[in-house]
C-alpha positions, -999 to +999 in steps of 0.1 A: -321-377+039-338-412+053-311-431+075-296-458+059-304-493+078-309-527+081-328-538+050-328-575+043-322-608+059-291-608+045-278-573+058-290-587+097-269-622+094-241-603+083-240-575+107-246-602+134-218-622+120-195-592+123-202-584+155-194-621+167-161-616+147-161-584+163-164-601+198-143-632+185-112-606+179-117-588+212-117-619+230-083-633+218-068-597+225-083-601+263-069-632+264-033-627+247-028-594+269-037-614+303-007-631+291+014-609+283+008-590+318+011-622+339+044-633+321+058-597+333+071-591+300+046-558+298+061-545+329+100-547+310+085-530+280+100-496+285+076-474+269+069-502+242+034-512+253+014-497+226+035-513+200+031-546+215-007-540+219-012-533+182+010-560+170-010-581+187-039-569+174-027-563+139-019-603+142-051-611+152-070-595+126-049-608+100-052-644+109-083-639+115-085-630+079-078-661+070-101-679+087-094-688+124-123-681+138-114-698+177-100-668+203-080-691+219-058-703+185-058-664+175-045-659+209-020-682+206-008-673+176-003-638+181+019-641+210+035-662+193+043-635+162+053-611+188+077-634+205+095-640+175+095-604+163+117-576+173+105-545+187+119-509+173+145-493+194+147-527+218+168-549+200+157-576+224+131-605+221+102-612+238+114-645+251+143-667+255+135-690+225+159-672+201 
């Protein structure tokens, strides 16, 4: 069975454009969890921390879905989802801005 690759032009730009959204979504996690950690609000999670990580990057991808391509915006907008969301079991929110 011959392995399938990389056949056109085409199929190269748009694994190389994948991989930069790829890098893209990676970088606004990096960045949105360096916040998260140096507001202390990971260290309050109780147990919660792989929630919060996937929200985040649940978020991410789905904005980035809709076109924001920038790490920093994707960034910001995911904390900001999370702020305003609840977690299961907490009953608290991420932040004073209730």
């Amino acid at each position: 069975m011959a392995a399938r690759g990389i056949r056109s032009a085409a199929d190269r730009r748009e694994c190389l454009g994948a991989a930069g959204r790829a890098q893209e979504h990676a970088a606004a996690f990096d960045r949105a969890w360096r916040t998260v950690e140096a507001s202390g609000v990971a260290a309050g999670l109780d147990g919660k921390t792989a929630e919060m990580r996937e929200a985040i990057a649940l978020r991410i991808v789905a904005m980035a879905d809709t076109g924001i391509t920038n790490a920093t915006e994707l960034a910001i907008d995911a904390l900001s989802y999370v702020t305003a969301q609840r977690f299961p079991d907490t009953g608290e929110r991420l932040s004073d801005n209730d």
